[in-house]
N, C-alpha and C positions, 0 to 999 in steps of 0.2 A: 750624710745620714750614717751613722754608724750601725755596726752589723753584733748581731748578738749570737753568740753560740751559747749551748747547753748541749749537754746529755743527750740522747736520744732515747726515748724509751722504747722499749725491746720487747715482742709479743714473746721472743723466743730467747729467755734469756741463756746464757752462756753454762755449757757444763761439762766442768773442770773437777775430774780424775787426781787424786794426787797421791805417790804410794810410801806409805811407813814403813818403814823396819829398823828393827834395833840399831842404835849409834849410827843414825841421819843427824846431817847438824840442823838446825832449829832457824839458821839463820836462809837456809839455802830456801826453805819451803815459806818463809813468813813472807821474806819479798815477793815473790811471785806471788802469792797468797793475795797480798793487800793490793797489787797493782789489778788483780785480774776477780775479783770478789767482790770486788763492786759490781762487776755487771754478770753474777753468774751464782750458779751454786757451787760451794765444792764440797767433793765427795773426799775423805781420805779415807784408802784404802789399807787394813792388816788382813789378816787370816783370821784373827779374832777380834773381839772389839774390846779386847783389855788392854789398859794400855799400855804408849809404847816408848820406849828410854830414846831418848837424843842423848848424842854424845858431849851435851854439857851436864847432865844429869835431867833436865827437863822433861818430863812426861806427855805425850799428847796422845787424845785419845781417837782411835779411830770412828769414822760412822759408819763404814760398810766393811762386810768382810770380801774377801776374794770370791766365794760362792755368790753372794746377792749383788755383785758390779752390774752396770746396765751395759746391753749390749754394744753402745756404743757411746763414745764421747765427743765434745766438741775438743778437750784436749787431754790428752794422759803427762802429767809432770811425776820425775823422779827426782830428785834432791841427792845430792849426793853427804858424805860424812865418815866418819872414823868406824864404820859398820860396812864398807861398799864389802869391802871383802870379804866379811861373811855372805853378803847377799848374793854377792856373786854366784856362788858354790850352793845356793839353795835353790832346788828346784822348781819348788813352790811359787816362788819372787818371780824365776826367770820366763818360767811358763806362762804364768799371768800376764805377765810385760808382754810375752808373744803374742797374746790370747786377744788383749785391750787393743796394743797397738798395731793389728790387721785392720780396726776397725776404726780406730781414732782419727779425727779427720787432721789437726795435728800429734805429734810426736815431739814432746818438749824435755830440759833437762837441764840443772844447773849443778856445777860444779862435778864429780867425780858419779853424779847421777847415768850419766852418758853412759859409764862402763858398762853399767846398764842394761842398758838398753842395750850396747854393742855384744853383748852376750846374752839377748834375747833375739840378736840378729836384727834388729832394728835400726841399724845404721849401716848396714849395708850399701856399699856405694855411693855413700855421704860424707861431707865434710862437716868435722863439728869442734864445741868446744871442750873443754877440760878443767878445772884447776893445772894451774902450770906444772905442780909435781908429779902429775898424771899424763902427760903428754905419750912418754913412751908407752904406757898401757894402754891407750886409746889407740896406738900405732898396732903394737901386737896384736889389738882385733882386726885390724884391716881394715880401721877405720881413718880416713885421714884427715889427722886432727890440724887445728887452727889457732894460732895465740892470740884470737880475738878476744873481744868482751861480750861478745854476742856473733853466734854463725847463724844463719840462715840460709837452708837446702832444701827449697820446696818446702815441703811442711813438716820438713824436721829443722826446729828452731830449739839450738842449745846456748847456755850462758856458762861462762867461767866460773870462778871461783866464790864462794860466797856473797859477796856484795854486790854479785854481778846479776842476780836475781832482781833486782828491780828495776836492771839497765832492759832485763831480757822478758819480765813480766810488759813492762811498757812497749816494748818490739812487739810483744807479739797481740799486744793489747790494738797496736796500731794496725796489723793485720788483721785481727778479726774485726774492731772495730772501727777505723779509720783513726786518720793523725788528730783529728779536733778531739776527739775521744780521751787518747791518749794521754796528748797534753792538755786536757784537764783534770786527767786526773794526776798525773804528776805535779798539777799546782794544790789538787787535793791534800796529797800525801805530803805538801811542800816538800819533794824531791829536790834540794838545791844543792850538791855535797861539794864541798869546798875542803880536801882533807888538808891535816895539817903537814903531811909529809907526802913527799910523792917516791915513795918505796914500793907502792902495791904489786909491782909485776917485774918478775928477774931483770923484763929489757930497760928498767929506768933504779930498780936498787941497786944494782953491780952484785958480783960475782960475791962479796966478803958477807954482805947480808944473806944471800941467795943460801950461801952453805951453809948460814946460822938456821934459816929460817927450815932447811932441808934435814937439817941435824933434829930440829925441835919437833916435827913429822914423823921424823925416825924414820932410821935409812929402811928397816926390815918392811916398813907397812911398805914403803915405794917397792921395796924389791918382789915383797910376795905379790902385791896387787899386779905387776908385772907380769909376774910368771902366771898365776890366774889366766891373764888375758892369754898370755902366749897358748896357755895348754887348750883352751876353748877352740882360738883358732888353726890349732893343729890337729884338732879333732876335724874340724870342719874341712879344712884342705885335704884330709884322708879322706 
């Protein structure tokens, strides 16, 4: 007799936090998005509700601003993009992150999103991920980072680098809502990726790709995001 799974329907469904600011990539917030938006609502949060540039030129518009967030979430996601470094240095961003994330039952983050959070204090005594060109920045917070594709520290659950959003939307899909969940909805989404080269992460491109692809980032955004970090956490240890 074969065994039939489905969906479970949810009296309480799921509600997912997710925060905008200028020059977010578009790619970091979609995957998570579509893996965890099935079973939930999501809110994206600005300060205003006009909307807000991704750093491919793309616009998305927020639904809530920082004043009307609800008090609390079942998850808060930040996305990372070619904007961390402003947001870093805005007060408004890092407050809010502090503010949500006291109360969110998890603490989530893809790609250079984590910074983040690690300068909302939010990773504090956590191991988490990054994009690879972000590793030492994540260090400089005292946060200690991981070359995975997904970390998981109690209920701070971060994911690398762009594509790695729906490896980390599905993780943490599989913790709120169990593995059958999961993996249906990854046959949903036919999650099957088969790429055609295997370059994506310095430990399988080699060093000669590595500095191409470091050069193309631009050494200045690595370097300031850097020192951002450093200066945060040398506030802190004073």
């Amino acid at each position: 007799m074969s065994t039939v799974l489905s969906i479970p329907a949810s009296s309480q469904p799921l509600t997912i936090g997710m925060l905008l600011y200028p020059g977010f990539t578009l790619l970091d917030l979609a995957g998570p998005q579509a893996a965890l938006g099935l079973h939930g609502r999501t809110l994206l949060f600005w300060k205003t509700l006009e909307q807000v540039p991704t750093d491919s030129g793309i616009s998305v518009n927020p639904t809530h601003t920082f004043a009307d967030a609800p008090d609390a979430l079942d998850v808060l996601f930040v996305p990372g993009g070619m904007g961390t470094n402003e947001a870093m240095l805005d007060p408004e961003v890092v407050e809010f992150l502090a503010r949500l994330g006291q109360r969110a039952r998890y603490v989530t983050s893809v790609c250079t999103g984590s910074l983040l959070l690690g300068m909302a204090g939010l990773l504090d005594g956590y191991r988490a991920a990054t994009h690879w060109a972000a590793y030492e920045a994540l260090e400089a917070l005292g946060v200690t980072s991981a070359p995975d594709r997904v970390v998981a520290d109690r209920n701070r659950i971060t994911g690398g680098g762009g594509t790695a959003g729906i490896d980390f939307g599905l993780t943490l899909l599989a913790e709120l809502r169990g593995d059958d969940v999961a993996k249906i909805t990854q046959l949903l989404m036919e999650y099957d990726p088969h790429p055609p080269f295997n370059t994506g992460h310095p430990r399988v491109a080699g060093e000669l790709l590595t500095q191409a692809a470091r050069a193309a980032l631009g050494e200045d955004l690595i370097l300031n995001i850097t020192k951002i970090a450093s200066a945060r956490h040398t506030r802190i240890e004073i």
